[in-house]
C-alpha positions in Angstrom: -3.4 -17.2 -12.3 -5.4 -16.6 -9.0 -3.3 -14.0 -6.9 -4.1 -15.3 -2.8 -2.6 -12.8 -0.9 -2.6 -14.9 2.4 0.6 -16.6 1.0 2.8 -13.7 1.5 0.3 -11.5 4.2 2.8 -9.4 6.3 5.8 -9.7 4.3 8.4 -7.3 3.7 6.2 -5.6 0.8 3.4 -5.6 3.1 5.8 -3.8 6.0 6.9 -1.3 3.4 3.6 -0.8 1.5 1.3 -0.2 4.9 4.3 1.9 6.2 4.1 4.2 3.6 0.0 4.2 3.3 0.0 4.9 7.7 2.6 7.8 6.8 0.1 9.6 4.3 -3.3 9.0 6.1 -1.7 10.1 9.1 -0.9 13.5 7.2 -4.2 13.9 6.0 -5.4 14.2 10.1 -3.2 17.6 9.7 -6.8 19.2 8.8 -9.8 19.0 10.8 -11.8 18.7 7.1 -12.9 15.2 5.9 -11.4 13.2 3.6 -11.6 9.9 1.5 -9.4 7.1 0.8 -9.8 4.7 -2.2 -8.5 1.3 -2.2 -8.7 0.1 -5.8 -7.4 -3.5 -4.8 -8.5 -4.1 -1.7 -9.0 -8.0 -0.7 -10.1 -9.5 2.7 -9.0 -6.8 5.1 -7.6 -9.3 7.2 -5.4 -12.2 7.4 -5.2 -14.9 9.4 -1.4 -15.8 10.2 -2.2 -18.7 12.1 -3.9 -20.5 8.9 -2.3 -23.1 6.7 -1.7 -20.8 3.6 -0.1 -18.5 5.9 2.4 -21.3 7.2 3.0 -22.6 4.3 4.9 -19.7 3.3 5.9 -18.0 6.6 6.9 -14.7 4.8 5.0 -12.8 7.6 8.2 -14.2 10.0 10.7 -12.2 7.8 8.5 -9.1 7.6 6.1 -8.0 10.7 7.1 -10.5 13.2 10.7 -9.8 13.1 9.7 -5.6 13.1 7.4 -6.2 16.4 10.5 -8.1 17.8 13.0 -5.1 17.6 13.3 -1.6 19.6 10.7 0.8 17.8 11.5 3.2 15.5 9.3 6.3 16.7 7.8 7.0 12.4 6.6 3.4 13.0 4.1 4.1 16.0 1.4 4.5 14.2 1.3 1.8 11.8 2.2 -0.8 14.3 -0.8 -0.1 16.0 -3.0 -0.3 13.3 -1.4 -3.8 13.5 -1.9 -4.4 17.3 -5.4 -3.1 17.0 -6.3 -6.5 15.8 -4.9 -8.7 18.0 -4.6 -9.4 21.7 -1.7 -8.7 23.8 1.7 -8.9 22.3 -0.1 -12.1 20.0 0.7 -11.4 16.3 -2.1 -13.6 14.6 -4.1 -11.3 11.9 -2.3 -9.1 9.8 -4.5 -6.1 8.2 -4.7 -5.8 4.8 -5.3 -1.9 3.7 -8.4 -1.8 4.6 -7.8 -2.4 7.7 -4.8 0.0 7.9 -7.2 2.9 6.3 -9.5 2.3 8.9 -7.5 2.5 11.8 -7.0 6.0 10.5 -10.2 7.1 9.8 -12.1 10.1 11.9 -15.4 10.4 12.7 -15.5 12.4 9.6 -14.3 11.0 7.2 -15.0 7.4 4.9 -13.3 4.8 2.9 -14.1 3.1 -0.2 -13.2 -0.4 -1.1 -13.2 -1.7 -4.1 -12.7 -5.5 -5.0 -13.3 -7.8 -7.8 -13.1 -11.3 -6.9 -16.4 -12.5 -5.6 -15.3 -14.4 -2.7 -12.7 -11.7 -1.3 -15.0 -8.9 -1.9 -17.6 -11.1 0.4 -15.1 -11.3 3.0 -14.4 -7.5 3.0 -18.0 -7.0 3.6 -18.6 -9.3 6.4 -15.4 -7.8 7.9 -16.8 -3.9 7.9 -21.1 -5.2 8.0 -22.3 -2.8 9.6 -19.7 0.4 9.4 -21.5 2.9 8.4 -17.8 5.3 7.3 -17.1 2.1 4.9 -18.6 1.6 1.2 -17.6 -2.0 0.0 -17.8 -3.1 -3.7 -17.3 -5.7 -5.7 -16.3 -4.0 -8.5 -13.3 -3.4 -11.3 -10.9 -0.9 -9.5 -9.8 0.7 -12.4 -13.6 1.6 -13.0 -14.1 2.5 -9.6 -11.9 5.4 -10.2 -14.1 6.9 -12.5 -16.9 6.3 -10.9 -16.1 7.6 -7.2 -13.6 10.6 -7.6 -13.8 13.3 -7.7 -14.8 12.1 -4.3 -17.3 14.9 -2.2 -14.7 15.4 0.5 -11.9 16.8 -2.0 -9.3 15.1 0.0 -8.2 12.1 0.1 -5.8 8.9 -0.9 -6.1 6.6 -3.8 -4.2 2.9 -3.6 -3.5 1.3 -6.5 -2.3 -2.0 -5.6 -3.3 -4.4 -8.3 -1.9 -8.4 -8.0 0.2 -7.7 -10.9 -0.9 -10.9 -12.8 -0.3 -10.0 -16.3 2.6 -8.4 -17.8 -0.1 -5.4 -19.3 -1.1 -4.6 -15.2 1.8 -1.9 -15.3 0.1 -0.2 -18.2 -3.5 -0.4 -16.8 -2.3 0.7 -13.7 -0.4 3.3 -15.2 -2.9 4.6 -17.5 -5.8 4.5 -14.5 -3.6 6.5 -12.6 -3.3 9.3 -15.0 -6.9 9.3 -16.0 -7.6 9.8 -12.3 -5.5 12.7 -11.7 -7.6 14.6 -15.1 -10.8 13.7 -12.6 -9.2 14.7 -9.6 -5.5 16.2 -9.8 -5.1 17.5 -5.9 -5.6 14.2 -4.1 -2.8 11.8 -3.1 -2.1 9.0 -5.4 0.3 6.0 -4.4 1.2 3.2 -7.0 2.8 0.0 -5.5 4.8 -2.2 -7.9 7.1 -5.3 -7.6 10.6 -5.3 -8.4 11.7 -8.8 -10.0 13.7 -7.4 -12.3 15.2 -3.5 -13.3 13.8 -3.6 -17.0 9.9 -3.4 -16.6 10.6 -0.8 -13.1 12.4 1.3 -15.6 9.7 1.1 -18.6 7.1 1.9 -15.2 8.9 5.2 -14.7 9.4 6.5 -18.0 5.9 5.9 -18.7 5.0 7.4 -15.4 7.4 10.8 -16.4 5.3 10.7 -19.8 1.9 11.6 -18.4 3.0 14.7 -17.9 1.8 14.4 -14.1 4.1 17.0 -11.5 5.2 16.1 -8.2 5.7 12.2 -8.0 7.9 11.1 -5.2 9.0 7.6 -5.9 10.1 5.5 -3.1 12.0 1.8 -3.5 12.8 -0.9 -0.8 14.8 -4.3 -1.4 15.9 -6.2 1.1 17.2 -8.6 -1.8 19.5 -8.0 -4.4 18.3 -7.8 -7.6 20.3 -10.7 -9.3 17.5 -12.8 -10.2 13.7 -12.3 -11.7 12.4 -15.7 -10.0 11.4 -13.8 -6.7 10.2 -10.8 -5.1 13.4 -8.8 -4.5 11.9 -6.0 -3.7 8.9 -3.1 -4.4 8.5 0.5 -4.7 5.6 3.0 -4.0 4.9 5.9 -6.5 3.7 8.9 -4.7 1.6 11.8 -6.5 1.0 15.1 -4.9 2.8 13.6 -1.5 2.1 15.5 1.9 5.2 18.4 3.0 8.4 16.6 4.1 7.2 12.8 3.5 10.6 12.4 1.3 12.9 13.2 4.4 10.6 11.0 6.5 11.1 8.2 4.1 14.7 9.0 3.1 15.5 8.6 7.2 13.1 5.6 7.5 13.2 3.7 4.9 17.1 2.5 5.5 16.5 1.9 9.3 13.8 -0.3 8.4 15.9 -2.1 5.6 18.3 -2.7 8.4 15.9 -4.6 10.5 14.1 -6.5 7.1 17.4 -7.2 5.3 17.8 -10.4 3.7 21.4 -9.8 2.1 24.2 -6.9 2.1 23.3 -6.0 -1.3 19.8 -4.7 0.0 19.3 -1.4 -0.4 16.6 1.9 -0.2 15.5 4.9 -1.9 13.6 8.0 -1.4 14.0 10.3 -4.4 11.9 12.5 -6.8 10.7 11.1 -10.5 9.1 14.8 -11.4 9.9 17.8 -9.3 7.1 20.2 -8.8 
């Protein structure tokens, strides 16, 4: 199967996902040092809303569009413009993939790297940061990219892992790159997105996550579906390692005002809580 993220660019995964990502780039500007994000998955940069796939689907209408149409929630600034940073006005017609998010956030001082497989996406990616010199495109396997870039040279930073979750083994390679990471690098910021479809293979990702051995994981769920069926996206979570001072009371007070405004049925619901303590 050939993931296209353009079917389902700005959807309520997206919204929570690039929430969460603004939140802990935004903490790393709390030092004047550099640092380095690492985007394992990281597709176009952009999406085009306007396009055919993107209308086909319409998910964006359910996720971004209706957030930009509601009174702002002040945690949100930031991340909604990284959004309005690529279009004109009060016009909603790209969405930014991470990249673009990560960029929007990076100082003078410090880079991203952006790793992609896919020949033609990672093409895209590097026509859409030609010429920026704080951006490193590659079209390469993300899960090797990790050994190959970190330790990065800054010492600070953010890893996404974001795979398309195409096979049912992309759990356990995500998984298993993420603890191998933190042995090459265990004080930067790590954060895992995963589907939930259904509770089963969420609850084999957390016990597996528990048996690494890995401290502080912060683990962070948001459905605005109930999970009564395993035949759609109900809802996704973001796994957290080594997360910045006080992001789980941001999240626990965010997280539900945002479910309020994304909520597609009563049975919706949102978490903040901690998988392994310090």
């Amino acid at each position: 199967m050939n993931y296209r993220h353009i079917f389902h660019a700005g959807n309520f995964a997206d919204v929570f996902k690039h929430v969460v990502i603004s939140l802990l780039l935004k903490s790393l500007h709390r030092k004047d040092t550099p640092f380095c994000y690492l985007d394992t998955h990281a597709g176009v940069g952009r999406y085009d809303l306007s396009s055919a796939a993107a209308q086909k689907t319409g998910e964006y209408r359910d996720g971004i569009k209706r957030l930009l149409n509601v009174q702002p929630i002040p945690e949100l600034a930031d991340y909604l413009a990284a959004v309005r940073a690529l279009n004109d006005a009060d016009t909603l017609r790209y969405y930014p993939g991470s990249p673009r998010i990560a960029r929007f956030f990076l100082r003078p001082q410090d880079r991203a790297i952006l790793l992609e497989l896919q020949p033609e996406e990672c093409t895209q990616l590097k026509t859409e940061f030609a010429g920026d010199r704080q951006v490193i495109v590659q079209e390469q396997d993300g899960y090797a990219g990790l050994k190959a870039y970190l330790p990065p040279k800054e010492r600070r930073g953010l890893v996404l892992i974001d795979p398309p979750y195409e096979s049912d083994q992309e759990f356990d390679q995500a998984i298993e790159a993420m603890r191998l990471a933190h042995v090459r690098w265990d004080s930067g910021i790590y954060a895992l997105w995963y589907p939930i479809k259904s509770r089963s293979p969420v609850e084999r990702l957390h016990r597996r996550l528990v048996a690494t051995g890995i401290r502080k994981i912060l683990l962070a769920e948001f459905s605005p579906w109930p999970e009564d069926t395993a035949f759609r996206l109900n809802g996704c979570g973001m796994v957290v390692i080594n997360p910045p001072w006080k992001l789980d009371e941001t999240l626990q007070s965010l997280l539900p005002a945002l479910l309020e405004i994304l909520r597609q049925h009563p049975a919706g619901r949102a978490t903040t809580s901690w998988l392994v303590p310090e």
